[in-house]
C-alpha positions, 0 to 999 in steps of 0.5 A, spaced: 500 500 500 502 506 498 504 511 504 499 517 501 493 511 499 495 509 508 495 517 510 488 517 506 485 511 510 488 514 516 485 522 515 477 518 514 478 514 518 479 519 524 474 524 521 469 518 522 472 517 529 476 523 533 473 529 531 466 528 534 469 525 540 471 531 541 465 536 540 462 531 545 466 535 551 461 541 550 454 537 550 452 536 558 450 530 560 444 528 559 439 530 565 446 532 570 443 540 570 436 537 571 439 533 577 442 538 581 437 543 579 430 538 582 432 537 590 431 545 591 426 546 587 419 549 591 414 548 585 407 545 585 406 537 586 403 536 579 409 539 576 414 535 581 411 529 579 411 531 572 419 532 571 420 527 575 416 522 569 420 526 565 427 524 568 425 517 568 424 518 560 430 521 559 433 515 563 429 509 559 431 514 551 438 514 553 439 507 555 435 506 547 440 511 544 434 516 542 438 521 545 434 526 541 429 524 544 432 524 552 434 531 550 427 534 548 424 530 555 430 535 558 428 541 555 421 540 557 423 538 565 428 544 566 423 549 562 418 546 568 423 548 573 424 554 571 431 554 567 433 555 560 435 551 555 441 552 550 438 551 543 445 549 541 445 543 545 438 541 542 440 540 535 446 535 538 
């Protein structure tokens, strides 16, 4: 094999590998934000129990790889708690 046909192989290979690796250093995890955030919140019961349902939600569409999904239960629950949501972090 030819050193440039090698460096080709190389390069796609870490494009298809590494560098997204690396973006993922900017994207919280999942749910973290939501998980500091809900043992001090004074809110009513029906919408504690509501993010609560969503924090299970995130959990179960993490662990089945729809993490656009968990993201959007995310948004949706740290909305309730009175936060706010980076759209950024919502196209990942």
């Amino acid at each position: 094999m030819s050193l440039m046909r090698t460096l080709t192989i190389a390069v796609a290979l870490l494009g298809l590998t590494g560098f997204p690796a690396l973006a993922c250093d900017r994207i919280p995890p999942l749910a973290v934000a939501l998980d500091e955030l809900l043992p001090q919140a004074t809110l009513p019961e029906t919408n504690l129990a509501k993010i609560k349902d969503l924090r299970a939600q995130i959990k179960t569409l993490a662990a089945t790889g729809k993490l656009r999904k968990a993201r959007a239960a995310e948004e949706q629950a740290v909305l309730l708690l009175g936060g706010k949501v980076s759209p950024d972090l919502m196209k990942k």
